[in-house]
LOZAVO-738962 format. One line per 4 residues: for each residue x, y, z of C-alpha. Coordinates in nm, 4 decimals, decimal comma. Layout:
X/Y/Z ~ ...
***
This chain:
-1,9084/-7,1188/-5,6026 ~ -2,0316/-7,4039/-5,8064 ~ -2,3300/-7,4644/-5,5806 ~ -2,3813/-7,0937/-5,6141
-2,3459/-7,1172/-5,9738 ~ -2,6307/-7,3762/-5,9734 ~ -2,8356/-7,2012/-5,7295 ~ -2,8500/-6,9043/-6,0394
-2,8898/-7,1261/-6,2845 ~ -3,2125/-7,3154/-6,1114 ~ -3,3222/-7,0018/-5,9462 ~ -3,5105/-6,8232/-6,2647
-3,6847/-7,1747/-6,3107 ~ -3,9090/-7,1940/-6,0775 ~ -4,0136/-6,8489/-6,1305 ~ -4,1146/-6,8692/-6,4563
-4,3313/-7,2067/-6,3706 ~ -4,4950/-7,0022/-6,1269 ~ -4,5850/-6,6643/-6,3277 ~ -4,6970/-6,9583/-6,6230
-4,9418/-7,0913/-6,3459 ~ -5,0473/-6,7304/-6,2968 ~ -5,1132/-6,6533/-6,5790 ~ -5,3398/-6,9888/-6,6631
-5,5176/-6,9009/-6,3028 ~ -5,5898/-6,5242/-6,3413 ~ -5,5013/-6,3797/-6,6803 ~ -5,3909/-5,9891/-6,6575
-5,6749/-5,7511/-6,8275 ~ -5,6357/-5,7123/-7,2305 ~ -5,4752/-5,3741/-7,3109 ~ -5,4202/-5,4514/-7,7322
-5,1448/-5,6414/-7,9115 ~ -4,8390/-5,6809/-7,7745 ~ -4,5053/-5,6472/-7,9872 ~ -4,2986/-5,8932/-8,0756
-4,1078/-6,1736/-7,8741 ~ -3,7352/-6,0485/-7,7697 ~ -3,4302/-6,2865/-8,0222 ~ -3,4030/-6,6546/-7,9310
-3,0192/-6,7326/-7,8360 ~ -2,8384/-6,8651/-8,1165 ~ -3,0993/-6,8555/-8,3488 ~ -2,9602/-6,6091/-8,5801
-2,6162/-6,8385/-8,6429 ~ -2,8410/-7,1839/-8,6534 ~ -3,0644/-6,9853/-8,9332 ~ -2,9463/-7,0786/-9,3134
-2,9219/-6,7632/-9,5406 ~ -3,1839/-6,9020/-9,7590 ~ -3,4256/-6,9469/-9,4836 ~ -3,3665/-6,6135/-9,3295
-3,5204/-6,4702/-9,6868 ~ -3,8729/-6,6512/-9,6095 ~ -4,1387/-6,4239/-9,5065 ~ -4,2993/-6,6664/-9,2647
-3,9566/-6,6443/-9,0622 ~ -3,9697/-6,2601/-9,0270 ~ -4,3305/-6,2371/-8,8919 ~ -4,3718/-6,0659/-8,5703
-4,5287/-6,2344/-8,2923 ~ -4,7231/-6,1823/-7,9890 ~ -4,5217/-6,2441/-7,6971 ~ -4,6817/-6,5078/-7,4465
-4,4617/-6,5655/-7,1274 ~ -4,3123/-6,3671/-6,8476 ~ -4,0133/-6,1608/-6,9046 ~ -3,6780/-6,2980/-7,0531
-3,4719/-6,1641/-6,7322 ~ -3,7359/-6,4224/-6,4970 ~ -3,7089/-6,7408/-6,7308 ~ -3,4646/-6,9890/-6,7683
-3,2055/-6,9872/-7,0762 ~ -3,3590/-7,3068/-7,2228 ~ -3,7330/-7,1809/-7,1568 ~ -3,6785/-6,8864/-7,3569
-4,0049/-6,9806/-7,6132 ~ -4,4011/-6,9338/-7,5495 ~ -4,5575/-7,1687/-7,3210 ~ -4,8351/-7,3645/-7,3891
-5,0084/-7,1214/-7,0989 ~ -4,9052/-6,8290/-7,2875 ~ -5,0883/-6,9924/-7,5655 ~ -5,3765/-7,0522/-7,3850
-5,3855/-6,6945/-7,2315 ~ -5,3748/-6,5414/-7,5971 ~ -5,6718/-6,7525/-7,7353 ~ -5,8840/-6,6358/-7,3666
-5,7571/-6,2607/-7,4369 ~ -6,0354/-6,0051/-7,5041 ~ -6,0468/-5,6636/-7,6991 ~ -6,0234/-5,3488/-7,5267
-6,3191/-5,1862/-7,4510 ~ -6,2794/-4,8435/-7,5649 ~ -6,5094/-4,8223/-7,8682 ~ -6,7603/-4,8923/-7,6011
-6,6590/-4,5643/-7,4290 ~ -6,6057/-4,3475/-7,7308 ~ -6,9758/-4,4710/-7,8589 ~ -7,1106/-4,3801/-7,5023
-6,9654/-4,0412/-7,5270 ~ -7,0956/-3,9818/-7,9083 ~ -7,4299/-4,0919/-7,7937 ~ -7,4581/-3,8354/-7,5143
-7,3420/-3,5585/-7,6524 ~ -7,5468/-3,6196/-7,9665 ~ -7,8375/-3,6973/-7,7417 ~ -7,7872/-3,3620/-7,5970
-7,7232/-3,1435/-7,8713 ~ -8,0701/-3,2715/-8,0489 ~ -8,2033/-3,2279/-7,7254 ~ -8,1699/-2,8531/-7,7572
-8,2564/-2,8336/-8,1102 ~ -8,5580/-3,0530/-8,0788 ~ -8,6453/-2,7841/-7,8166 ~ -8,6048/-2,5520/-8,0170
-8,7849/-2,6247/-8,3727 ~ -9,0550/-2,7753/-8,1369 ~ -9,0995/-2,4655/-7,8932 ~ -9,1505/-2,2407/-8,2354
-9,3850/-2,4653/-8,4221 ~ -9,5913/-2,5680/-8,1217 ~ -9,6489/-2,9501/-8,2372 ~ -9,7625/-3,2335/-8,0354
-9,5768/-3,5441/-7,9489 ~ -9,7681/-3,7480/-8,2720 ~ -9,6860/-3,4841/-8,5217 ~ -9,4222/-3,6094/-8,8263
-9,1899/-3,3383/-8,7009 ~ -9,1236/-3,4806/-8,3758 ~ -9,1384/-3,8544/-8,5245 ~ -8,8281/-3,6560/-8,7638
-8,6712/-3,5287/-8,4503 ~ -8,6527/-3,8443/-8,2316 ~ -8,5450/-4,0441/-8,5640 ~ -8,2773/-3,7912/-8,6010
-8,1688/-3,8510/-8,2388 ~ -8,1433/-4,2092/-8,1983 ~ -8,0701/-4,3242/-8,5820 ~ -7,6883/-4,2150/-8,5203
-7,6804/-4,3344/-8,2189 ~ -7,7690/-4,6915/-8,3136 ~ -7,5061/-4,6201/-8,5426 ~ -7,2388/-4,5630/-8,3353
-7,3203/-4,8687/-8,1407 ~ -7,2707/-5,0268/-8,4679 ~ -6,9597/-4,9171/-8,5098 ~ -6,8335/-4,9572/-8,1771
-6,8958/-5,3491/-8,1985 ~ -6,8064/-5,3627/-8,5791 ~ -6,4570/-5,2180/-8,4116 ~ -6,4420/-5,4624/-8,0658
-6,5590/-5,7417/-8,3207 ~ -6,2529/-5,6893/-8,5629 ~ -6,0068/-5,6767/-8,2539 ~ -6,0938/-5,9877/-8,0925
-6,0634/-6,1735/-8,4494 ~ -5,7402/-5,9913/-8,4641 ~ -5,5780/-6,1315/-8,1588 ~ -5,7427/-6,4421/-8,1803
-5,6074/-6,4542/-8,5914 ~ -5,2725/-6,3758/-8,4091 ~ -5,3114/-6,6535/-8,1337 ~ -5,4191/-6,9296/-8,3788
-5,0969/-6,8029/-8,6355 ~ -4,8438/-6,8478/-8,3560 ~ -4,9809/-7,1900/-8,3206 ~ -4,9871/-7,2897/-8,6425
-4,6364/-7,1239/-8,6843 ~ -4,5353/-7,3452/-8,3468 ~ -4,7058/-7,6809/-8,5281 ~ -4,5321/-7,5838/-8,8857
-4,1628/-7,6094/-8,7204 ~ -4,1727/-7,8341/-8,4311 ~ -3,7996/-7,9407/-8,5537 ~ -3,7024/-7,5714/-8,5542
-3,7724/-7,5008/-8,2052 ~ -3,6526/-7,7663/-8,0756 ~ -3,3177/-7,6886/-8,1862 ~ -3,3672/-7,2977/-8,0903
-3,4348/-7,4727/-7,7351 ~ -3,1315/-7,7098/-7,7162 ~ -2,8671/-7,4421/-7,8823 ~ -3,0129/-7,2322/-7,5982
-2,9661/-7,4817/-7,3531 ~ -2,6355/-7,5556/-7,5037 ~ -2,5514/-7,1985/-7,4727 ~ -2,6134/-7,2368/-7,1230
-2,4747/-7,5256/-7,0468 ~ -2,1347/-7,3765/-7,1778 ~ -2,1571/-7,0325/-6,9774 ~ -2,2252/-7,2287/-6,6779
-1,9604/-7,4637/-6,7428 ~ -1,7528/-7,1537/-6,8295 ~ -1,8190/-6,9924/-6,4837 ~ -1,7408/-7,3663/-6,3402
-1,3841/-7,3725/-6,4729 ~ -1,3383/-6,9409/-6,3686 ~ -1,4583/-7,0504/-6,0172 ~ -1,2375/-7,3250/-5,9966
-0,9599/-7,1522/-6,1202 ~ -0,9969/-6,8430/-5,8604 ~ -1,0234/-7,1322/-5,6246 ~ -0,7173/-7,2970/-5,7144
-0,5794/-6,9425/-5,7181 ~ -0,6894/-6,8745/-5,3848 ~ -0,5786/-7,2175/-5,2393 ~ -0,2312/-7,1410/-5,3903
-0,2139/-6,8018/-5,2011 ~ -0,3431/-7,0083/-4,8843 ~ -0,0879/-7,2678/-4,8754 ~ 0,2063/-7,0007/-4,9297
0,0695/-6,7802/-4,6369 ~ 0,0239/-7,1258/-4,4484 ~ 0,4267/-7,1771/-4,5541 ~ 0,4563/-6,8053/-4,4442
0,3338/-6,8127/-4,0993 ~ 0,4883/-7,1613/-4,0056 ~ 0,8290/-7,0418/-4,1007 ~ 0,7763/-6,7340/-3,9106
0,6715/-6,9410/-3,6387 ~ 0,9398/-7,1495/-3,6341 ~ 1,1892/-6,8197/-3,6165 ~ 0,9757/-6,6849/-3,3454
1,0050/-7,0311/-3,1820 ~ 1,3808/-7,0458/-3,2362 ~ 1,4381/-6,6507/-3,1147 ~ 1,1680/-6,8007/-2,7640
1,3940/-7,0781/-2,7089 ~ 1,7596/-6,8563/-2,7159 ~ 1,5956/-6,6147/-2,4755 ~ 1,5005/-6,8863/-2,2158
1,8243/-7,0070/-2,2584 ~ 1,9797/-6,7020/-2,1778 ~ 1,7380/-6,6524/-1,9168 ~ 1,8178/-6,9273/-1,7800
2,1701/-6,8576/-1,7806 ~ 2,1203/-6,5523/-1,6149 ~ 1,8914/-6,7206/-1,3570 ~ 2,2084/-6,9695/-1,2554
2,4512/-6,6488/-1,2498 ~ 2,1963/-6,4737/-1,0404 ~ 2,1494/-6,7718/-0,8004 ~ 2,5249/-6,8252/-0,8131
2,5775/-6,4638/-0,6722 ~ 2,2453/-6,4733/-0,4277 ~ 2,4592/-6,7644/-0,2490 ~ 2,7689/-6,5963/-0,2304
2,6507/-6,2982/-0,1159 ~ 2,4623/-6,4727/0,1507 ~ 2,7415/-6,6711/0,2631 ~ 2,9452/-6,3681/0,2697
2,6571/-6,1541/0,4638 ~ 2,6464/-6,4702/0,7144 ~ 3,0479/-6,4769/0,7727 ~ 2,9915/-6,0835/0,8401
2,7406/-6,1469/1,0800 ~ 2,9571/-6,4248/1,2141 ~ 3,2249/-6,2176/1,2366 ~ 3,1136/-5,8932/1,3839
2,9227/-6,1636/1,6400 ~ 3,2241/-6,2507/1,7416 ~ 3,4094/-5,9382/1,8246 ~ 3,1481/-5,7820/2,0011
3,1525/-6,0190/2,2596 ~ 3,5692/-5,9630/2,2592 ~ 3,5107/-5,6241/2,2557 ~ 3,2572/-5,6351/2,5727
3,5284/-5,8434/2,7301 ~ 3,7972/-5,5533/2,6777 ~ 3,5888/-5,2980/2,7774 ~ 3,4897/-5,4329/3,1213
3,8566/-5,5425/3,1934 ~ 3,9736/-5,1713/3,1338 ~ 3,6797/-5,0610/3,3200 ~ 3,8551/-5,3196/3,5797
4,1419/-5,1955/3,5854 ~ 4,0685/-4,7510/3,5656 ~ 3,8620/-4,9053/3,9225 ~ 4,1501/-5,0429/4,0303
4,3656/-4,7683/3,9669 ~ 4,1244/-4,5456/4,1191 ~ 4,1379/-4,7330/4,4211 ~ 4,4816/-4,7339/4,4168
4,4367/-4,3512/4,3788 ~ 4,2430/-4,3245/4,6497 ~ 4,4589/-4,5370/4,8881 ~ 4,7151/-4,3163/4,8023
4,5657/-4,0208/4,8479 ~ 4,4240/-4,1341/5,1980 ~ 4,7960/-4,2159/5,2984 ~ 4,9541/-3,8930/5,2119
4,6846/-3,7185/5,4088 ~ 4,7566/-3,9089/5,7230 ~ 5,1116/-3,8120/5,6523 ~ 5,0836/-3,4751/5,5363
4,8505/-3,4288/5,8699 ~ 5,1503/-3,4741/6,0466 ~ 5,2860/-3,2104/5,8683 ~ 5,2801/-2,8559/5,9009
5,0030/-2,5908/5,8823 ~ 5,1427/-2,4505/5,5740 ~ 5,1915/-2,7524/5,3667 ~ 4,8474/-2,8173/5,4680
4,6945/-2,5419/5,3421 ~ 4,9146/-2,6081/5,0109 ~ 4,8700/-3,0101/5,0504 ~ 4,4679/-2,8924/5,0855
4,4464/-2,7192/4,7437 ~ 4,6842/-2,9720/4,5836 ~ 4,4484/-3,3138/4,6552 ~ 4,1559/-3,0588/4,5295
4,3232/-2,9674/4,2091 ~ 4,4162/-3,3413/4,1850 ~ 4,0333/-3,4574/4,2562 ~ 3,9023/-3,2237/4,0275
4,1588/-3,3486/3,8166 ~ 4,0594/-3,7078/3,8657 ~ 3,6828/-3,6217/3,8698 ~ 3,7335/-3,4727/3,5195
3,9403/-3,7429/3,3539 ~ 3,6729/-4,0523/3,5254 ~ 3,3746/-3,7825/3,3463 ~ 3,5524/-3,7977/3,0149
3,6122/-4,1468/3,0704 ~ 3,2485/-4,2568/3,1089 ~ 3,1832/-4,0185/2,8737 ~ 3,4411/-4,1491/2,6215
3,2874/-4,4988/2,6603 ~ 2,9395/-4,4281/2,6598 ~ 3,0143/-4,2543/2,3481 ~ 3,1914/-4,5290/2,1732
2,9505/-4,7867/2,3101 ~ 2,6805/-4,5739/2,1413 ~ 2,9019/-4,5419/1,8033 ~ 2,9694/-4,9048/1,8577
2,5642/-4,9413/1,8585 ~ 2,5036/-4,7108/1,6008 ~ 2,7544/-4,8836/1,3358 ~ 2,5915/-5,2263/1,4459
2,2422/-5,1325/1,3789 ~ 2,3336/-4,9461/1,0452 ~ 2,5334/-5,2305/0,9511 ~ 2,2645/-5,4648/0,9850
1,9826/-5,2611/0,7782 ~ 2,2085/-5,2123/0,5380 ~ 2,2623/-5,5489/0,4811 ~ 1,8548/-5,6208/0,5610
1,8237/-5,3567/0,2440 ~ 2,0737/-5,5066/0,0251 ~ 1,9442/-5,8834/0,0853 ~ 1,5988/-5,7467/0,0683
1,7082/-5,5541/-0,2882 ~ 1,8663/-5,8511/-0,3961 ~ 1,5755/-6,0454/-0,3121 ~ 1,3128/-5,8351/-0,5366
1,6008/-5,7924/-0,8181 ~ 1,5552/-6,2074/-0,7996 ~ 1,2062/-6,2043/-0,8001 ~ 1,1417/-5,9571/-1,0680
1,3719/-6,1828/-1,2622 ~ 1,2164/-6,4740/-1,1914 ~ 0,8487/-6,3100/-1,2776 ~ 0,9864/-6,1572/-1,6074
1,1427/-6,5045/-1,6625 ~ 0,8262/-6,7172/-1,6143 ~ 0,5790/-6,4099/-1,8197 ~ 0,8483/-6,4342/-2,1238
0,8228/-6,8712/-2,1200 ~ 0,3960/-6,8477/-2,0903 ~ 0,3991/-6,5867/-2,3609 ~ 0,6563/-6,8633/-2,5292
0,4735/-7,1261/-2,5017 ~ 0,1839/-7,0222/-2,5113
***
């Protein structure tokens, strides 16, 4: 803000060395007296009371320098260009005009009455009326050309009586504007220095208001970083509980498997010895059977006929009860399948399911430590 400060200051400087230079190279066209220059800072406090009553001090004067907004604050006074500009200035030319206008329309209106006296009387060119007309006709005009330059004439010794008193007014108080020129540079000197010390100030300000958001967001940081580090730890936690369980449950899934591994084969074993034995006791069945024929066939017709239906009945009987009995174990060797298979996807599901609960915790775990740390 200082540098900016400076930058303002400086800025209107160069500016007003450049329009001087124009106006040394190419002065602007003359359009009359200007007014007077604007108040010199501080002049009217560094001004005694006695010399404010002098005449001298009250004159108006031509203004000779570019605009007070494009200057500098010590380079408030006319420059020697300005000077320089106002001794090369030139009248307007305007009289000029106005005595070119007179002279035609004069020229015209004795025109037509010149026509006129000399269309009536008839005379010739050498007559004294037409040397009367002509004098008539160009006397005035030579006299407004006169008066134009009398008036052009007593403009330009006007401005130049105005240039040559604003440097003999500059020459009478060289002491005078000098100070006008250093309180002015004083002046600015202090409201620079002024915006200095507010610019430093809002800076200090601002540095202040810096520092405690600085405080601000490290403190917050440090909670944030506190709250982080609890969580892993709890995560962590949580991560040992649910390892702690995953290796129970698998050593509990594995004596299962162990277990049911090792009935089935006991079970098998069963099975085939009953099936063993029903064969047996079929046999024996049939051995029987085959020996109460031969000694029923001995017997008579009757009991044959009533021996006959009775080792029907009892085949169908025994045909029946082996049907059942294959059917009985096919059934329960199917059950017995059934149960094994559902037993084992339900424990592929629930290892699986445990498996994704562990890696979802694992991924949520290792997201919440990058976002942590980073």
């Amino acid at each position: 803000m200082v540098q900016e400060g400076k930058t303002q200051r400086d800025g209107p400087q160069r500016p007003s060395a450049s329009v001087a230079a124009d106006r040394l190279v190419t002065p602007p066209p003359a359009t009359g007296p200007a007014g007077p220059p604007p108040p010199l800072p501080g002049a009217a406090s560094d001004q005694d009371p006695a010399e404010g009553d002098n005449p001298r001090r009250a004159a108006k004067r031509r203004p000779a320098g570019p605009p007070r907004a494009r200057i500098a604050a010590n380079d408030d006074a006319p420059s020697i260009g300005g000077l320089i500009f106002a001794l090369q200035q030139r009248p307007s030319r305007r009289p000029f005009q106005l005595a070119a206008i007179a002279s035609g329309a004069w020229i015209a209106i004795g025109a037509v009455l010149a026509w006129a006296a000399l269309s009536q009387e008839g005379a010739s060119l050498a007559s004294p009326t037409m040397v009367v007309v002509v004098t008539t006709i160009f006397l005035p005009i030579a006299l407004f050309w006169f008066l134009a330059m009398l008036v052009w004439r007593a403009q330009e010794l006007k401005l130049m009586s105005s240039a040559m008193t604003e440097v003999a007014v500059r020459l009478a108080e060289p002491d005078r504007a000098a100070e006008q020129a250093a309180a002015s540079l004083g002046q600015a000197v202090r409201r620079q220095v002024s915006f200095m010390n507010d610019a430093i100030s809002r800076a200090l300000g601002r540095a202040g208001e810096l520092e405690a958001l600085v405080h601000n967001e490290v403190a917050a940081l440090e909670k944030s970083y506190g709250e982080n580090e609890h969580k892993i730890k709890g995560l962590i936690q949580e991560l040992v509980g649910e390892r702690h369980a995953l290796v129970s449950t698998t050593d509990k899934v594995a004596e299962t498997l162990k277990s049911m591994g090792s009935d089935v084969p006991a079970l098998i074993d069963k099975l085939s010895q009953q099936q063993i034995k029903l064969a047996k006791i079929i046999e024996g069945a049939g051995q029987n059977l085959i020996a109460l024929e031969n000694q029923l066939a001995t017997a008579s017709g009757g009991l044959e006929n009533a021996l006959s239906n009775r080792t029907q009945q009892l085949q169908a009987v025994l045909d029946d009860y082996t049907v059942a009995l294959d059917a009985t174990l096919a059934s329960r060797a199917e059950a017995l399948d059934v149960a094994l298979v559902e037993r084992t996807r339900a424990l592929d599901a629930a290892f699986a399911e445990r498996l994704a609960l562990f890696d979802d915790a694992m991924v949520r775990s290792t997201v919440a430590i990058d976002t942590a740390v980073n």
